[in-house]
N, C-alpha and C positions, 0 to 999 in steps of 0.2 A: 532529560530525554523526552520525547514526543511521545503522546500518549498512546500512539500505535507503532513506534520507533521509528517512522516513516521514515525523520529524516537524520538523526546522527547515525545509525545503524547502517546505511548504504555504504557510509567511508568506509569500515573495515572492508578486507579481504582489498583483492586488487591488483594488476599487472602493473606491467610497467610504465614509468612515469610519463611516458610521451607516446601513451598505446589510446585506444578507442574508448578503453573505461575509464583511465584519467581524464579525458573529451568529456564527457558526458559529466564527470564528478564534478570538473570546475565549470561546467554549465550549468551546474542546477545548485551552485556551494552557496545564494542567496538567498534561493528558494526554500533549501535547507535550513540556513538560518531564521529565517523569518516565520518558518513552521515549528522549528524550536522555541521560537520568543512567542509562540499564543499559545500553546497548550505542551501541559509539563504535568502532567499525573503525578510524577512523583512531590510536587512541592505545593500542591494544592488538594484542597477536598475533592472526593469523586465520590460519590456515594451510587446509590443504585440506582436514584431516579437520573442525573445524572449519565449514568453510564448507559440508562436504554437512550437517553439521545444522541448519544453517541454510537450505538450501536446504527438507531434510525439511520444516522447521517453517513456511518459507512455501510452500510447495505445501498444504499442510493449511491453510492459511488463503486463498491466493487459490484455490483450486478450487472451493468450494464458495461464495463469495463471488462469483465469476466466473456461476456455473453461476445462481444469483440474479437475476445482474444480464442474462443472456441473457435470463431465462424474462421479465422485466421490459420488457424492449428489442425481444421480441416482441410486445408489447400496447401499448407507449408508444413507436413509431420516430420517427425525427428529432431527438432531443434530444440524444443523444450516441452516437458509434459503437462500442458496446461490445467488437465483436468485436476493434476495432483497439486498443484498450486492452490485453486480455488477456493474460497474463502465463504462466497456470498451462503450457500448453505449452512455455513457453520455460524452466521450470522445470525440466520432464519435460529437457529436451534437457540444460538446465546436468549435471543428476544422473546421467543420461549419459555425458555425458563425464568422467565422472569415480570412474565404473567401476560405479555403479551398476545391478543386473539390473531389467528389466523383473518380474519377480515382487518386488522388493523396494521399486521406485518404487510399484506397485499398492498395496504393505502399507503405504503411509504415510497414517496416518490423519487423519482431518480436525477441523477443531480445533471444541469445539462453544462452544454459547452465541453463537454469530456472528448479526448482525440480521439478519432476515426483510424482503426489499426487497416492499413491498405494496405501493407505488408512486411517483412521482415524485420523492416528499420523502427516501425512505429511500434511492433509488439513487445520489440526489444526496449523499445522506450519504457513503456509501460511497464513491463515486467522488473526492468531496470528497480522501480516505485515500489511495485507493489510488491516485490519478493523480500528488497531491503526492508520495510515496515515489519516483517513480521520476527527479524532478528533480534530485536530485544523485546519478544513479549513477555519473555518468561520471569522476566525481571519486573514487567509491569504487572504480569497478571498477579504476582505474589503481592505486589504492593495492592494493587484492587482489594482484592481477597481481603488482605487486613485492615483493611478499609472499611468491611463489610460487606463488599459486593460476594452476589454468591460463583462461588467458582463455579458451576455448571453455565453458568453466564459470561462466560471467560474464554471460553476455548475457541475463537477465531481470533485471537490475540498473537496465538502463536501456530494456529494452523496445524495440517497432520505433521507427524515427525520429519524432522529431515532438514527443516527451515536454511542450516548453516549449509548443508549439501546441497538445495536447490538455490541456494544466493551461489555458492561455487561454480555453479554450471552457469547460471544466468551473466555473472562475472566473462567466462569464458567464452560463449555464447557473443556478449559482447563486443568484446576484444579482437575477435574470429569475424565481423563483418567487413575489416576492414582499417585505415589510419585516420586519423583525422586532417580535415579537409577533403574525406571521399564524401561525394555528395549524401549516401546512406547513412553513415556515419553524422555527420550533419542534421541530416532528420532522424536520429535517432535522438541526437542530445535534444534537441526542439521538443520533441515528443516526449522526452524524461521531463523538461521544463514546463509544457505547458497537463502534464498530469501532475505535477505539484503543484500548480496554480489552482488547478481544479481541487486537490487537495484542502490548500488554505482556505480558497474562495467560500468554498462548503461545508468547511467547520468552523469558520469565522462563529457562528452562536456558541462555542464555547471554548472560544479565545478566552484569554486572561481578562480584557476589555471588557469583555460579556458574562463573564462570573459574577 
């Protein structure tokens, strides 16, 4: 598994085989793979120094993704509750604890080329990524932990409670824009694919190549 579940954790849950969220699963079932084969917490060292740049590297991608999906969730309410999703905070807190200065959490830059959410199709995209990722932290975080890493440095791994419930609704969410081949639906899977690109693209420094 991916060192923030990104991408095996998405297949569970799921409607039916020829619905909107199968659309989107076999659009992105490459990108998945190929996010599997660079980084795998469970079969390689992670120690702490380690895990603050991974932390670095996903702050710089859920923040301004985050920051997206607010300006979005203020024009489109009721579809999903973005705030409870959100992640980049708990980020700010992991790096934190783990002696990082507030002048040095501010300097971590944000990763670009990331999609522009214009509206329902692309949030969903997006959401599609980043709700799946945080479905198996708990399994990663336990593994970090005995690793060394301190758990107060852990908890955006799995986000506030709920993780399997808001992957349920985002599942559903989904499914409810539409079939595939509607043009929305279309740019939703596009938008799932190229926020895993962003994904790989940006943790490429601690791909298995780069260890």
């Amino acid at each position: 598994m991916t060192t923030d579940g990104v991408a095996g954790a998405v297949r569970s849950g799921g409607r039916g085989a020829d619905g909107a969220l199968a659309r989107v699963r076999s659009a992105t079932a490459r990108q998945h793979e190929e996010l599997d084969g660079g980084l795998d917490v469970l079969d390689r060292p992670w120690g702490a120094d380690v895990h603050r740049r991974w932390l670095e590297l996903t702050l710089g991608l859920l923040d301004p993704l985050e920051r997206e999906l607010a300006r979005w969730a203020a024009a489109d309410p009721g579809v999903l509750d973005v705030a409870e999703r959100a992640r980049a905070g708990m980020v700010r807190d992991d790096l934190r604890a783990l002696g990082a200065t507030p002048a040095e959490i501010a300097a971590v830059p944000p990763c670009p080329g990331l999609p522009v959410v214009a509206g329902r199709a692309e949030a969903l995209g997006v959401c599609y990524v980043l709700d799946g990722s945080t479905l198996g932290g708990k399994l990663i975080r336990a593994s970090l932990v005995a690793s060394g890493v301190p758990e107060a440095a852990c908890t955006s791994l799995v986000g506030r409670p709920g993780a399997g419930r808001r992957w349920r609704a985002t599942a559903a969410a989904v499914d409810a824009l539409g079939r595939p081949g509607d043009p929305q639906v279309e740019v939703m899977a596009a938008t799932a694919v190229e926020t895993f690109a962003a994904y790989r693209r940006w943790l490429a420094p601690l791909a298995h190549r780069a260890a």
